[in-house]
C-alpha positions as CSV (number, residue, x, y, z in Angstrom):
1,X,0.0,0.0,0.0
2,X,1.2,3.4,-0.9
3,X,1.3,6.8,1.8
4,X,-0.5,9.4,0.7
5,X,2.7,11.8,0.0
6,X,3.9,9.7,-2.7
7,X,0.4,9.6,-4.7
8,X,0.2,13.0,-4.2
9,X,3.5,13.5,-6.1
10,X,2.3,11.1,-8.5
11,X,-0.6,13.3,-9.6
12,X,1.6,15.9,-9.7
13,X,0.5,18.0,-6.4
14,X,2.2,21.4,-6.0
15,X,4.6,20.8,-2.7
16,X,3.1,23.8,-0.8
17,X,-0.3,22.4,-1.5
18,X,0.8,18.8,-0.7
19,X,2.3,20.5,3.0
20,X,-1.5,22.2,3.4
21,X,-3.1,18.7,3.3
22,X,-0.7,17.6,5.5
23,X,-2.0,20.4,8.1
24,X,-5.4,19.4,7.7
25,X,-4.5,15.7,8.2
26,X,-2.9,16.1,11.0
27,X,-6.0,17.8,12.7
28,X,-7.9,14.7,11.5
29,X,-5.8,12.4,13.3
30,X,-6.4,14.6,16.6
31,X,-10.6,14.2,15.9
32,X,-10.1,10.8,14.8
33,X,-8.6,10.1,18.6
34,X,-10.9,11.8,20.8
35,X,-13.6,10.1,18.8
36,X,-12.1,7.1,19.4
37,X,-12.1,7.8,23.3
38,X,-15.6,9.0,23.2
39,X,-16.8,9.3,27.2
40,X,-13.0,8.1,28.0
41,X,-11.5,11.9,26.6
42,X,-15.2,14.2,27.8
43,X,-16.0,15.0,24.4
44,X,-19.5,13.5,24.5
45,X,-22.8,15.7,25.3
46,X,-24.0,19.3,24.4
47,X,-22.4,22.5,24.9
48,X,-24.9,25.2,26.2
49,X,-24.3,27.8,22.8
50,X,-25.3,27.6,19.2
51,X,-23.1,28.5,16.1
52,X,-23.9,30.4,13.0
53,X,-26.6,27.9,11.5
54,X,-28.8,28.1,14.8
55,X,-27.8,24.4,16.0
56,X,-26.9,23.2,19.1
57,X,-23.3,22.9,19.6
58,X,-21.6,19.3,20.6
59,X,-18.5,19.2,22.7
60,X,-17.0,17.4,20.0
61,X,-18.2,20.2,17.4
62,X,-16.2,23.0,19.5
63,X,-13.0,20.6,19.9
64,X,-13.1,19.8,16.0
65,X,-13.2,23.4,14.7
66,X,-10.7,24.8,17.2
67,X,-7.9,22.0,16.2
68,X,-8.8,22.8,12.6
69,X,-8.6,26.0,13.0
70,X,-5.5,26.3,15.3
71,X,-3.6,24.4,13.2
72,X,-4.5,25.9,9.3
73,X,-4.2,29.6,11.1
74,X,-0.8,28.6,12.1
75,X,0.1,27.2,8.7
76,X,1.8,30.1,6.6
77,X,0.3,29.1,3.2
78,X,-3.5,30.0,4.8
79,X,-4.5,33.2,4.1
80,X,-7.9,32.7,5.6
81,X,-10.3,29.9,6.7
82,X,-13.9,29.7,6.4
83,X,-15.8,26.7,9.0
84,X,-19.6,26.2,9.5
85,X,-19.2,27.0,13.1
86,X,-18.1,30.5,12.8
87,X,-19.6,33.5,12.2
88,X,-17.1,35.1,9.8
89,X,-14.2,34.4,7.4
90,X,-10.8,34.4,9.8
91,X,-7.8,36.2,8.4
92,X,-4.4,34.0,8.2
93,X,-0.9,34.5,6.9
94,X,-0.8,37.5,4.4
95,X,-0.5,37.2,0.9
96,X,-0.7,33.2,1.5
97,X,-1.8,30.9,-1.5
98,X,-4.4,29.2,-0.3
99,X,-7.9,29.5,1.3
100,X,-9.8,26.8,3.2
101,X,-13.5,26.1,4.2
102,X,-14.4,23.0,6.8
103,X,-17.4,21.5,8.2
104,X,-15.2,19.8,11.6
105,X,-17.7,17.6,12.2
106,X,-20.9,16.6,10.2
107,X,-23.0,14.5,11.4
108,X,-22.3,15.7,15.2
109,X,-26.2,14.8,16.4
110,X,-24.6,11.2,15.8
111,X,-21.8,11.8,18.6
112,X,-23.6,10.6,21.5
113,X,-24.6,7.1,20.1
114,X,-21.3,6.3,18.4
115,X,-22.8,6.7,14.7
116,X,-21.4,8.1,11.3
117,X,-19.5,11.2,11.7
118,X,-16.7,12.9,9.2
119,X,-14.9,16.1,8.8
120,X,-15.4,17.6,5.2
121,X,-12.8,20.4,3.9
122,X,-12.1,22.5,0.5
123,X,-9.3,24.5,-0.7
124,X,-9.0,27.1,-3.1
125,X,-6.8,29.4,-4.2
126,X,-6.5,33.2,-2.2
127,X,-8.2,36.3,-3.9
128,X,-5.8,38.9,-4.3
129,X,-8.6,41.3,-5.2
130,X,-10.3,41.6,-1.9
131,X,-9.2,41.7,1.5
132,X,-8.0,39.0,3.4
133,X,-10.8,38.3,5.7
134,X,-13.8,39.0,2.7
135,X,-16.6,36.8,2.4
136,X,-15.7,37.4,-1.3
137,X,-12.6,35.5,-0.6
138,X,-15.0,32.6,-0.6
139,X,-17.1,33.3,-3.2
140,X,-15.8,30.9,-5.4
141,X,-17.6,28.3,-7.7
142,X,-17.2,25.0,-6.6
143,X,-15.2,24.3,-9.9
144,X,-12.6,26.2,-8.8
145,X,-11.9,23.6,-6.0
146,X,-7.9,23.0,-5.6
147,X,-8.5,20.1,-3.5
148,X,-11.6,18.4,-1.8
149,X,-12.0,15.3,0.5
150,X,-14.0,14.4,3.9
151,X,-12.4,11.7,6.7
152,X,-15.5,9.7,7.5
153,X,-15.0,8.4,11.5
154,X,-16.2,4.9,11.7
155,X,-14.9,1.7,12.5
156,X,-11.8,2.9,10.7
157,X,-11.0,6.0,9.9
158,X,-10.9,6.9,5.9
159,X,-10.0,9.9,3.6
160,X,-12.0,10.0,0.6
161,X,-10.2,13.0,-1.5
162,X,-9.5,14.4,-5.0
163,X,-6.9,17.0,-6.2
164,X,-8.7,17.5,-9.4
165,X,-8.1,13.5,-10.6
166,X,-9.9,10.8,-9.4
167,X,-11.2,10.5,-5.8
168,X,-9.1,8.1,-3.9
169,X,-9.4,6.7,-0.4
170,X,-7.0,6.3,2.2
171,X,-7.2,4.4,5.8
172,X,-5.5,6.0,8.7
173,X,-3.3,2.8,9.7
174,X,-3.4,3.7,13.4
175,X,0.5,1.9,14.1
176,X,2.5,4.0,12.4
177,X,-0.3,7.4,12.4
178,X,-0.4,7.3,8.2
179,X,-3.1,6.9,5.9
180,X,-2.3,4.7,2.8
181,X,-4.2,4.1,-0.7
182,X,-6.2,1.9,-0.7
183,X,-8.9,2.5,-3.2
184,X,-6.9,4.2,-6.3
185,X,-10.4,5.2,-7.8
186,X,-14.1,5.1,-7.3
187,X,-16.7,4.7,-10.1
188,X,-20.2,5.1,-9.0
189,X,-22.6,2.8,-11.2
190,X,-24.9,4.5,-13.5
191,X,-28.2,3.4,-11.4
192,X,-28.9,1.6,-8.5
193,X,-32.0,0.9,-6.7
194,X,-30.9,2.9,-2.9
195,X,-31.3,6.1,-2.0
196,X,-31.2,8.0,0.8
197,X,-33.4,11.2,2.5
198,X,-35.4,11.8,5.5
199,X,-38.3,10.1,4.5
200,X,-39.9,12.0,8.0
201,X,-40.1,15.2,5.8
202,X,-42.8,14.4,3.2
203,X,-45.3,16.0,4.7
204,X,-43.1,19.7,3.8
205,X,-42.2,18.9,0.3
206,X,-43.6,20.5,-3.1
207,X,-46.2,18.5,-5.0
208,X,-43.1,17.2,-7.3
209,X,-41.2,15.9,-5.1
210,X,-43.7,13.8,-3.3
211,X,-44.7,12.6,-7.1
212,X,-41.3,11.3,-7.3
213,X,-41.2,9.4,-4.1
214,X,-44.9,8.2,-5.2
215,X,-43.4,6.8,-8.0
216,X,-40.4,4.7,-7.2
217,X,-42.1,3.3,-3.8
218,X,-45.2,2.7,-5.0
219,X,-45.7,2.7,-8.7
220,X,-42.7,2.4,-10.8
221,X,-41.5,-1.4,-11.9
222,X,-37.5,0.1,-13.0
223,X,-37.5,1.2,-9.3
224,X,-39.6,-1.5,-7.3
225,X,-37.6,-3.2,-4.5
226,X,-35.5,0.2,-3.6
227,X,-34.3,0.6,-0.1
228,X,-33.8,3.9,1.9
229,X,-30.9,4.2,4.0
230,X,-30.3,7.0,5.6
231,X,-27.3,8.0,8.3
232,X,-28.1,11.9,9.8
233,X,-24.5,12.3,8.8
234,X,-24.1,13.1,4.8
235,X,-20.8,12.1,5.0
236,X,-21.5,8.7,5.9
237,X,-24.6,8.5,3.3
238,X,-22.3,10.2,0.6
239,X,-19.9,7.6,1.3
240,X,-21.9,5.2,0.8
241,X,-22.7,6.4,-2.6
242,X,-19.0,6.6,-3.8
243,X,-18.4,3.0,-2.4
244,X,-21.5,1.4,-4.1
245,X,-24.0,4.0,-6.3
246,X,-27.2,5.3,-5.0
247,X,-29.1,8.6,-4.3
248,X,-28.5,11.6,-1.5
249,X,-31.3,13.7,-1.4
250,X,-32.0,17.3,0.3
251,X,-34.7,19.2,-1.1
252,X,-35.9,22.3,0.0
253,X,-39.4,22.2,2.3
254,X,-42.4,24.4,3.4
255,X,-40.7,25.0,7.2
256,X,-39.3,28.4,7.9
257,X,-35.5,28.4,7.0
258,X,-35.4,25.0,4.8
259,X,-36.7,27.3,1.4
260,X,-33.4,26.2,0.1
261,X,-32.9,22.8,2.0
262,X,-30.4,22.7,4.9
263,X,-27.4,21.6,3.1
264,X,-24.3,24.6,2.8
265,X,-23.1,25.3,-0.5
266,X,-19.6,26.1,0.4
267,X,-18.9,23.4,3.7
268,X,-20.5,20.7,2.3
269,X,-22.1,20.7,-1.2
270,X,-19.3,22.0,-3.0
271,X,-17.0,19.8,-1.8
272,X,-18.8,16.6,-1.7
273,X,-20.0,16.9,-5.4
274,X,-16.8,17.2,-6.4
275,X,-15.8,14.2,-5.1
276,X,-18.6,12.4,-6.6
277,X,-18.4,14.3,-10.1
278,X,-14.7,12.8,-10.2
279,X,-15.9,9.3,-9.5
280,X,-18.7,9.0,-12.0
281,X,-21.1,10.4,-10.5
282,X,-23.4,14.1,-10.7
283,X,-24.1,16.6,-8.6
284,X,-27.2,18.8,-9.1
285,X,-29.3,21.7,-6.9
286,X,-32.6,22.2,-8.5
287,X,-31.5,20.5,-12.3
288,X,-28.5,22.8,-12.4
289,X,-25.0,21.5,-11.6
290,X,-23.6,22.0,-7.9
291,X,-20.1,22.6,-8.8
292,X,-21.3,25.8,-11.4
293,X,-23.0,27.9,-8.5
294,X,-22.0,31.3,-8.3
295,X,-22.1,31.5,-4.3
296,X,-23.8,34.8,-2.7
297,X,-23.3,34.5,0.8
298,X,-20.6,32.2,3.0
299,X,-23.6,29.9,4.6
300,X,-25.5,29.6,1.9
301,X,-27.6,26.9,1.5
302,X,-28.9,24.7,-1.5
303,X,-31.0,22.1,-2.4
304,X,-29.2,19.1,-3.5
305,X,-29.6,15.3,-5.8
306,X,-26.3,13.4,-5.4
307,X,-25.2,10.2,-6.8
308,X,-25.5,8.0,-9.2
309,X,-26.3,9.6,-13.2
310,X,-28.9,8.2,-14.0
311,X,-30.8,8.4,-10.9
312,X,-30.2,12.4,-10.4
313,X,-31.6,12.6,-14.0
314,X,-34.7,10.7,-13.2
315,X,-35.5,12.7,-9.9
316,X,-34.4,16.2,-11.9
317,X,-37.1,15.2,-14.4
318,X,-40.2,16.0,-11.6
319,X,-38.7,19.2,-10.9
């Protein structure tokens, strides 16, 4: 099995952008340990605050984003950071290359009972056209992505991530503290017959999207037999789709606040299509592609239809 610097090398990774990884990896390992731990290291359990997006905070939400951010602040190739739990973008090292956005820990509601969880993190290249700590810095197409992965927590601890090539994965070989290859590409099958959504929020959705959940529970023969599964962390039910094909749905609803779904455009959309786009699969908000969305505003949300082709198409065709 191969480390992750040498395949980096091998797809031709610019160094400075190969040591910003690094810095991000490294925080990983730190999550991926007091995870591990659980009760044992006092990271389990609410804090008493919310952040930006009006959720509760976790213990283990306010750990993650402080490591992340320690670390990339104190990296000199970072000139600012973006993360779902803070307010504001957060200036770095001046005139530094690179900018980076986080989600430290999706999936966090899934803490307390040992479930799916995953950090999920972007880079792009700095803006020399605005200041350092601009929203604008991060109002960047997903296209534009440098770089794009999410460590998925779990009964081993993976790094699903693309530099522009195919999505790879690595496992974090807990003896020596490295992750290694091992899954040198994905490809997502054109159709499958799994998908996955909260099934709980029918009741809020348009007419056409309860026609197309009509349809392939209870009327279509292409789609009879499908199975929902479905994780409360999209990391984990993205995962899923990369390993084996399938269908992650978010649509926007009638409830105040979820006009445009729940899922952020720059934290976790952006990144995760990519990952899927380079590994077969496609990405879409509302029929259009993810990755070609102008952003307006740093938590931004979309709706979103991720997975497998064919069955983003047929769901995009009751829009």
């Amino acid at each position: 099995m191969q480390r992750l610097i040498p395949v980096l090398k091998r797809d031709n990774v610019e160094l400075e952008l190969i040591m910003l990884i690094r810095t991000v990896l490294a925080a990983s390992k730190e999550i991926s340990f007091r995870v591990s731990q659980g009760a044992l290291a006092g990271v389990l359990g609410s804090t008493l605050d919310e952040n930006i997006q009006g959720e509760v905070q976790k213990k283990l939400d306010v750990l993650a984003n402080q490591l992340l951010k320690d670390m990339l602040l104190d990296d000199d190739s970072v000139r600012a950071i973006a993360s779902e739990e803070e307010d504001f973008v957060v200036a770095g090292t001046p005139n530094a290359p690179y900018i980076v956005a986080f989600d430290p820990l999706d999936g966090s509601s899934n803490v307390d009972i040992n479930g799916q969880i995953g950090t999920i993190f972007t880079i792009y290249k700095a803006r020399n056209d605005v200041p350092d700590d601009s929203e604008l810095q991060f109002a960047q197409p997903g296209n534009q992505q440098l770089c794009a992965g999410y460590v998925l927590y779990g009964a081993s601890t993976l790094l699903v991530m693309t530099t522009g090539g195919p999505t790879r994965c690595y496992t974090l070989d807990s003896t020596h503290g490295g992750y290694l290859l091992t899954e040198n590409s994905f490809d997502i099958p054109l159709k499958t017959k799994e998908f996955a959504v909260n099934l709980a929020n029918y009741r809020y959705w348009s007419d056409s999207i309860q026609s197309y959940f009509n349809e392939i529970l209870y009327k279509s023969d292409e789609y009879a037999g499908s199975s929902m599964r479905w994780n409360a962390a999209m990391v984990g039910d993205i995962h899923r789709v990369i390993s084996r094909g399938g269908l992650f749905l978010y649509p926007q609803d009638s409830r105040s606040g979820n006009e445009n779904g729940k899922i952020r455009l720059l934290y976790e959309a952006n990144p995760l299509a990519l990952l899927v786009e380079n590994s077969g699969g496609q990405a879409s908000s509302l029929g259009r592609s993810i990755l070609d969305i102008q952003p307006t505003s740093l938590h931004q949300r979309v709706p979103v239809a991720i997975g497998s082709k064919e069955q983003v198409e047929y769901y995009n065709k009751f829009l």
